[in-house]
C-alpha positions as a printed Julia matrix, in Angstrom:
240×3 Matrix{Float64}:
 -18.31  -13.08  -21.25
 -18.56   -9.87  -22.1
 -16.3    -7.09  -20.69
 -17.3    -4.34  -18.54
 -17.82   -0.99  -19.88
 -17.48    2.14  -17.84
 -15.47    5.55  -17.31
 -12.18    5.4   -15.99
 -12.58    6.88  -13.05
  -8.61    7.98  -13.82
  -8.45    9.09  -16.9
 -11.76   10.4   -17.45
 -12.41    8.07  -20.86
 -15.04    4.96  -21.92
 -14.13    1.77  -22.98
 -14.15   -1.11  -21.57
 -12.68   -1.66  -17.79
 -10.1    -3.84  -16.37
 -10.36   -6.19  -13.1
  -8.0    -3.89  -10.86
  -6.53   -4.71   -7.74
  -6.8    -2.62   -4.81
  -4.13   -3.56   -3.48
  -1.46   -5.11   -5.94
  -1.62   -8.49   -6.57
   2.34   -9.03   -6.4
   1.94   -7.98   -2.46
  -1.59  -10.51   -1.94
   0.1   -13.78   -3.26
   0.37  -17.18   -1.11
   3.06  -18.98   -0.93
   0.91  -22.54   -1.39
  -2.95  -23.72   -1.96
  -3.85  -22.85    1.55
  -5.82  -19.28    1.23
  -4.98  -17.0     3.76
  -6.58  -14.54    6.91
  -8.13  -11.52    5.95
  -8.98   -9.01    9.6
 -10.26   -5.46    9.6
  -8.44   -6.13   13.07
 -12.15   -5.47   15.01
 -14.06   -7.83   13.46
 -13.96  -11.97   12.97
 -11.09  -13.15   10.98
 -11.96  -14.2     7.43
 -10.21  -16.41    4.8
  -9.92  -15.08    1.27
  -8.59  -17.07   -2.17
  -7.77  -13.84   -3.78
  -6.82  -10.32   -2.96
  -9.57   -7.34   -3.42
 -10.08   -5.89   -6.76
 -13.08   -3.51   -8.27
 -14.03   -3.84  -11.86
 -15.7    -0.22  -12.43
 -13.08    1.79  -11.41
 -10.03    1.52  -14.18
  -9.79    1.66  -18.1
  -6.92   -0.03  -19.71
  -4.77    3.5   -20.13
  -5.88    4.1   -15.81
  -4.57    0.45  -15.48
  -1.58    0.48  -17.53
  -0.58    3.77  -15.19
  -1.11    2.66  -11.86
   0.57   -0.62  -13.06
   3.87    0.91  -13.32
   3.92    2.4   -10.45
   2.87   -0.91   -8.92
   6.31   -2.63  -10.58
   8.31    0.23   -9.05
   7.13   -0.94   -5.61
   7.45   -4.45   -6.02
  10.82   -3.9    -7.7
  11.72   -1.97   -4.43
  10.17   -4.09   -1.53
   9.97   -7.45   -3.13
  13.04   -7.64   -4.87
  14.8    -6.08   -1.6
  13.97   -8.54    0.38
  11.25   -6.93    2.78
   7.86   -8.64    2.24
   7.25  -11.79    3.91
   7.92  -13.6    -0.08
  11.06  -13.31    0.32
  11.45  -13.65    3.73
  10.14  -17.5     3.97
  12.95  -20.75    4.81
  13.1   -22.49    1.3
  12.85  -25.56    3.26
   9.5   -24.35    5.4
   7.54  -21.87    4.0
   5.75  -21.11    7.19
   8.68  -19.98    8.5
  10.33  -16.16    8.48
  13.77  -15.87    8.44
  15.44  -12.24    8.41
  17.8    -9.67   10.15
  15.37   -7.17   10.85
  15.71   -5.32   14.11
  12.32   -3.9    16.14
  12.82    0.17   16.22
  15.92   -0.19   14.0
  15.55    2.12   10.87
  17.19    0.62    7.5
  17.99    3.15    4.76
  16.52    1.83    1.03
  19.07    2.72   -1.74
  18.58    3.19   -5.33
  15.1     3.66   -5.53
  12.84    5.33   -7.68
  11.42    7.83   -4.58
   9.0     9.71   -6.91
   7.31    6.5    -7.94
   7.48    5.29   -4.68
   5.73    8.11   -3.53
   2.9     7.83   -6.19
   2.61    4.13   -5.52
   1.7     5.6    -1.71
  -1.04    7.98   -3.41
  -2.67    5.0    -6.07
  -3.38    2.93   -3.13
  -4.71    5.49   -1.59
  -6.86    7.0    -4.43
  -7.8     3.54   -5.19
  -9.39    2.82   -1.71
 -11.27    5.85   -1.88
 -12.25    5.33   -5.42
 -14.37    1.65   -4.77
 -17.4     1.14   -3.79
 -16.14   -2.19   -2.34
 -17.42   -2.77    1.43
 -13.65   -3.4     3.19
 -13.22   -0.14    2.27
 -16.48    1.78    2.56
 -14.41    3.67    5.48
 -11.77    5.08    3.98
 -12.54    8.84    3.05
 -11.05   11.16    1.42
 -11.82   14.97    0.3
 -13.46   15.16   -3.51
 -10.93   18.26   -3.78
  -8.29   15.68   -2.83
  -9.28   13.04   -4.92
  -8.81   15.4    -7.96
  -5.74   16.49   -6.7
  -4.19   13.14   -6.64
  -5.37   12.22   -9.87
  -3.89   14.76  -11.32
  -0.46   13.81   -9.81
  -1.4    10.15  -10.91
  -1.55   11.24  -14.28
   1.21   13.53  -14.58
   3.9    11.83  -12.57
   4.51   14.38  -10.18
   3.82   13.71   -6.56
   4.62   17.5    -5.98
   6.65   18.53   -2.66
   7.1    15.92   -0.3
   5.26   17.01    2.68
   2.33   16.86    0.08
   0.16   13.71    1.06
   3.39   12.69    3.71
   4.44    9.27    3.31
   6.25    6.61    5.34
   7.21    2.85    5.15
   7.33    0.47    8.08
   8.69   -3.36    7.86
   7.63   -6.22   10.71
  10.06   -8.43   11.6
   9.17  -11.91   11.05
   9.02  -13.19   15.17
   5.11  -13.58   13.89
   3.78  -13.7    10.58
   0.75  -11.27   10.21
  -2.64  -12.02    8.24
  -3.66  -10.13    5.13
  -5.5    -7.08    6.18
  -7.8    -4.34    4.88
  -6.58   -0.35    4.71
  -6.69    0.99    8.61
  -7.53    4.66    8.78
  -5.84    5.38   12.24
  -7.51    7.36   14.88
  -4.3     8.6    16.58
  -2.28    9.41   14.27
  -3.7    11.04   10.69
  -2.25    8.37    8.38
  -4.07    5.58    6.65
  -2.22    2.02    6.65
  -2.12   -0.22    3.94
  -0.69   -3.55    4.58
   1.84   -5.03    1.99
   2.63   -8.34    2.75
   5.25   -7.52    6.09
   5.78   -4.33    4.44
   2.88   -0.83    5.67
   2.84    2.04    4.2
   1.25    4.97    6.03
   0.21    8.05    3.86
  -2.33   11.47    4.41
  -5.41   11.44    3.4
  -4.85   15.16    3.52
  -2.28   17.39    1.21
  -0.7    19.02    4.41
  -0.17   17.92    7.84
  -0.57   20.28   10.52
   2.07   20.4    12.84
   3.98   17.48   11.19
   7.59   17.75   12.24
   5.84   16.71   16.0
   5.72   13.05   14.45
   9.05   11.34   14.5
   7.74    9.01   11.12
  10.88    8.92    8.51
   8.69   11.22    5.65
   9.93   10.02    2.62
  10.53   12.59    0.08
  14.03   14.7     0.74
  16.23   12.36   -1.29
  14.76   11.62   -4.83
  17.5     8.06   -4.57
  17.24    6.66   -1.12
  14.54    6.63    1.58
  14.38    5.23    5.22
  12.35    2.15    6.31
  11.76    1.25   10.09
  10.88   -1.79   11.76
   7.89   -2.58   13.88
   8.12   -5.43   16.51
   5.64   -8.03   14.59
   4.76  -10.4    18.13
   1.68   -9.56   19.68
   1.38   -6.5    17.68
  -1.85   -7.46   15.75
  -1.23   -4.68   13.07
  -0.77   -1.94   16.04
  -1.44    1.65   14.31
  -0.48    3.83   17.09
């Protein structure tokens, strides 16, 4: 079959276009043959074999970018022990097993907090970018979407109240489905669900008014950041 060939909607060049993942695949994977639930969390819970992905939207270069800032994640969450992956019983994989305490807040050490932070903005350009249906509703600014590109392609997320970022971790008392981005009507943060672990990040550059929200902004410390836990049972992906 022939590959796909397009402008990187990145990096700005033709050639031919990869199969990208909207959100990365390392954070979609099962744990068996069974697939899993996908919910918008309104509408009728769907299964799915495979995560999302759009083919027009990345060149190999665009790719190869947003890639590494994709390992720097899954080096951070996955490899720390915070996604439901590596939170199963060996001996029942259906089964969570961790230490994590509702409205505790645990401090991540060691990390890479500027790549962490432009891991935040991919998935966020990235939903904005496709064309895909699941996430038709997630807007943001054309001046924006420039903005963050740049900052993709350079490295440099900028200050850290720019686009303000936060992780969250649910505790495994229930294990929650696969779900699409949430753009919050409370709060102005869009949610993307990683497999146990969110991430909440601005659509816009600057909150108004931010140090009202009491949301650990990661940023401050370019080595360490703080995570807090949300009480998974009953919660149904709650975004207030």
């Amino acid at each position: 079959m022939a590959k796909r060939v397009g402008t990187c909607q990145l990096m700005g060049t033709t050639g031919p276009l990869r199969k990208s993942h909207l959100i990365p695949n390392a954070f979609m994977r099962r744990t068996g043959p069974e697939p899993f639930l996908e919910s918008d969390g309104k509408s009728r819970t769907k299964k799915r074999q495979t995560g999302w992905y759009d083919e027009c939207i990345l060149g190999i270069a665009g790719e190869n970018l947003i890639a590494s800032y994709d390992d720097e994640a899954a080096r951070c969450f996955i490899d720390g022990g915070f996604t439901y992956r590596r939170r199963r019983l060996p001996s029942d994989p259906n089964l969570l097993i961790d230490d994590f305490v509702a409205s505790e807040s645990y401090m991540v050490h060691n990390a890479d907090v500027r790549k962490i932070r432009l891991f935040a903005m991919s998935l966020l350009w990235r939903a904005a970018v496709s064309t895909l249906m699941p996430f038709a509703h997630i807007r943001v600014s054309a001046s924006h979407m420039r903005d963050i590109g740049g900052r993709l392609r350079t490295g440099q997320p900028g200050h850290y109240l720019d686009y303000p970022t936060w992780f969250g971790v649910f505790n495994g008392t229930t294990e929650l489905p696969k779900i699409v981005p949430v753009q919050s009507t409370t709060i102005p943060f869009i949610r993307f669900f990683l497999d146990g672990v969110v991430c909440y990040i601005s659509p816009r550059r600057r909150v108004r008014n931010i140090e009202k929200f009491s949301f650990p902004i990661m940023g401050e410390a370019h080595d360490r950041f703080s995570i807090h836990c949300f009480e998974s049972a009953g919660s149904w992906h709650d975004v207030s």
